[in-house]
C-alpha positions as a Markdown table, in Angstrom:
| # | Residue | x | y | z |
|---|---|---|---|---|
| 1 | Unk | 97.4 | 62.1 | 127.5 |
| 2 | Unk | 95.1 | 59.5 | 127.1 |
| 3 | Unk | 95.2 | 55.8 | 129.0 |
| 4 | Unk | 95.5 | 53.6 | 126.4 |
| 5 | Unk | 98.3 | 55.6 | 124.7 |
| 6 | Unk | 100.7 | 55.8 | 128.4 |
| 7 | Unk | 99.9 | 51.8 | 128.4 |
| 8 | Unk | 100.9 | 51.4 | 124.7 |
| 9 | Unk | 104.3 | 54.2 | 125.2 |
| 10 | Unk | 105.0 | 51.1 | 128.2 |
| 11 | Unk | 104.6 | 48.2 | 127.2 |
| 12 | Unk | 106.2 | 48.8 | 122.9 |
| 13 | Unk | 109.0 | 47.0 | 122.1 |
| 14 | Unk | 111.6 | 49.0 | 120.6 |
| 15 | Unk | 114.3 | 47.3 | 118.1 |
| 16 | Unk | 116.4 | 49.3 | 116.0 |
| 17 | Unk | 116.2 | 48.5 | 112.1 |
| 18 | Unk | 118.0 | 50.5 | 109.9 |
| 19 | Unk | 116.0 | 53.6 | 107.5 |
| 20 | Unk | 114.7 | 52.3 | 104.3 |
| 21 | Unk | 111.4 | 53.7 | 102.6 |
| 22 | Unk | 109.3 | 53.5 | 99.9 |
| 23 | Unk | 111.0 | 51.7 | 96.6 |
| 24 | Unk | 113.7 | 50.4 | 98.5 |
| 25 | Unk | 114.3 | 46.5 | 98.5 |
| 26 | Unk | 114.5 | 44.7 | 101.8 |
| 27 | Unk | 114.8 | 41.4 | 102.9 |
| 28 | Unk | 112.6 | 40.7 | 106.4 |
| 29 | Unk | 113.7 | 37.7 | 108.6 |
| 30 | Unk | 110.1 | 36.9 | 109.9 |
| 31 | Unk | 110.3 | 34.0 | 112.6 |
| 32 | Unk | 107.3 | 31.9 | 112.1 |
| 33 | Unk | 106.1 | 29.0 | 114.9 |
| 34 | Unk | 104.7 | 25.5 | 113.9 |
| 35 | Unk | 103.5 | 23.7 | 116.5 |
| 36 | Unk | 106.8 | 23.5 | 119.1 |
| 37 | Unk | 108.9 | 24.3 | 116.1 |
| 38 | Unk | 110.2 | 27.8 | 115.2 |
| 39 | Unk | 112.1 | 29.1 | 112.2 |
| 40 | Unk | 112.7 | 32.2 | 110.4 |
| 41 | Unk | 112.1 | 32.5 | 106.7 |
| 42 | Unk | 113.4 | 35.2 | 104.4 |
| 43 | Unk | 110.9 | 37.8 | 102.5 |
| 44 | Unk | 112.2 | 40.0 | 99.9 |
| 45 | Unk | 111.2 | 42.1 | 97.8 |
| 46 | Unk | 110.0 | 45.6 | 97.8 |
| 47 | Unk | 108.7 | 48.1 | 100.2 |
| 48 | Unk | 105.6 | 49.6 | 99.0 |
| 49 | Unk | 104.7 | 51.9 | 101.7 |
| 50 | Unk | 105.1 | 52.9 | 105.0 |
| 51 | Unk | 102.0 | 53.9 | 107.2 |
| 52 | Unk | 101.0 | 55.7 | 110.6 |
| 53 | Unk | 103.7 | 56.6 | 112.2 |
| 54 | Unk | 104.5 | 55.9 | 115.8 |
| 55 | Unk | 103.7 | 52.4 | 117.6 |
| 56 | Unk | 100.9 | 51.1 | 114.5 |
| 57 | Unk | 103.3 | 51.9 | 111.8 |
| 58 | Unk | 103.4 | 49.0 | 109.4 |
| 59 | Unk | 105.2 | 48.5 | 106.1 |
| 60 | Unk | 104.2 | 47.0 | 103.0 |
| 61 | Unk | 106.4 | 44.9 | 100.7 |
| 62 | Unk | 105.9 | 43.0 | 97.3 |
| 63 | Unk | 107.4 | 40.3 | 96.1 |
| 64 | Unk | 106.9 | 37.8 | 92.4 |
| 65 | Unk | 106.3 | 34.6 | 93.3 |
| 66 | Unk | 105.6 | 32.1 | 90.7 |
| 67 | Unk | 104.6 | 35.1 | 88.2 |
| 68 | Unk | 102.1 | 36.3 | 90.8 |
| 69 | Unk | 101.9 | 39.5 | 93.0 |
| 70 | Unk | 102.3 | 38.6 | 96.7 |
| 71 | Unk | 102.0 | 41.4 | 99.1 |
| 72 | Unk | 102.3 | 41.6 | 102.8 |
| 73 | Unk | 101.8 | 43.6 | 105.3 |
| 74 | Unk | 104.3 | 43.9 | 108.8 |
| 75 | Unk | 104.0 | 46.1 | 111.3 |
| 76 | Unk | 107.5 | 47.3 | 112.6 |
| 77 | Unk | 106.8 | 46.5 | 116.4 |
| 78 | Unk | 106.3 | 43.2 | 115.6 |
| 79 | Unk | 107.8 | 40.6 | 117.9 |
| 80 | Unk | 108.0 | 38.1 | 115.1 |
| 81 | Unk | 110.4 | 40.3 | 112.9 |
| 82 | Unk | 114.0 | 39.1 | 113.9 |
| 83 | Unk | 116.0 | 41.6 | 111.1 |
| 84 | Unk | 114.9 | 43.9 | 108.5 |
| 85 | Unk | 118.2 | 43.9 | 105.9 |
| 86 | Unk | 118.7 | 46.6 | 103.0 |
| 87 | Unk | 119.3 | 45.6 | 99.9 |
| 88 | Unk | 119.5 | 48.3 | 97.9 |
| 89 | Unk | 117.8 | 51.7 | 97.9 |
| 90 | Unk | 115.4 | 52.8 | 94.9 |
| 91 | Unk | 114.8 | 56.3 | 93.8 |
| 92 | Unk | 111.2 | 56.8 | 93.5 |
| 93 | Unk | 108.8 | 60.4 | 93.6 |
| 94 | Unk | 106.2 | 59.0 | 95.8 |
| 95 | Unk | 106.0 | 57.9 | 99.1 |
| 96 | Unk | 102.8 | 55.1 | 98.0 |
| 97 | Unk | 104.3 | 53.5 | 94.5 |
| 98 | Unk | 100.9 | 51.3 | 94.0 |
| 99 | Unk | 101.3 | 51.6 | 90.4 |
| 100 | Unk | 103.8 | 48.9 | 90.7 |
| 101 | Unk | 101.0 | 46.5 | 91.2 |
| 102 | Unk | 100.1 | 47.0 | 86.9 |
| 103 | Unk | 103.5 | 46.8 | 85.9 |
| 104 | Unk | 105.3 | 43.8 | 84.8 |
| 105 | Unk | 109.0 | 43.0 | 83.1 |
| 106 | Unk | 110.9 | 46.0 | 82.9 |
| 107 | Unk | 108.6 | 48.1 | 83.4 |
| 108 | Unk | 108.4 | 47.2 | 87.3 |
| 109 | Unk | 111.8 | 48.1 | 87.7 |
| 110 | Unk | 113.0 | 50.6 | 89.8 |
| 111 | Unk | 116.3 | 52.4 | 89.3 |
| 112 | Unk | 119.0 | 52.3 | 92.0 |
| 113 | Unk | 119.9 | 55.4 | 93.8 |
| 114 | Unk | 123.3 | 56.8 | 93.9 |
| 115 | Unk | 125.0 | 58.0 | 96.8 |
């Protein structure tokens, strides 16, 4: 195995969020510092994709803010993310739904699934 990979397999923080995927609407409680201060604001809105697997995997989620796209980018290992909450589950085909980013109104929704 190589080095870098036994130092990253020691050293990776492990938290336990609960399963969500692609289409799925989470809110992330993302602690941010300002000067000596810290506090966590909320991010919601929905998960995009989820890439390379293992310690590097990062999520990406989208969210309308003042009637413009806002994406961003997390990576799960992240000591900065306090909670990652489901809100609902959405039934897509794809694991990648970037068409999202041309849709708008009703269009740009995505159906809930049933369990």
């Amino acid at each position: 195995m190589d080095l870098m990979k036994v130092v990253e397999n020691e050293f990776a923080v492990k938290k336990e969020f609960p399963e969500f995927k692609a289409g799925d609407t989470v809110t992330v409680h993302y602690k941010i510092k300002e000067g000596n201060k810290e506090r966590i604001q909320n991010y919601k809105g929905v998960v995009l994709q989820r890439k390379s697997p293992g310690h590097n995997e990062t999520f990406t989620v989208r969210k309308i803010s003042g009637g413009i796209g806002v994406e961003r980018i997390f990576p799960v290992n992240s000591p900065f993310i306090e909670e990652i909450e489901v809100n609902k589950h959405g039934r897509v085909r794809r694991a990648r739904i970037f068409y999202l980013r041309s849709l708008t109104g009703k269009k740009a929704r995505i159906k809930e699934k049933r369990f």
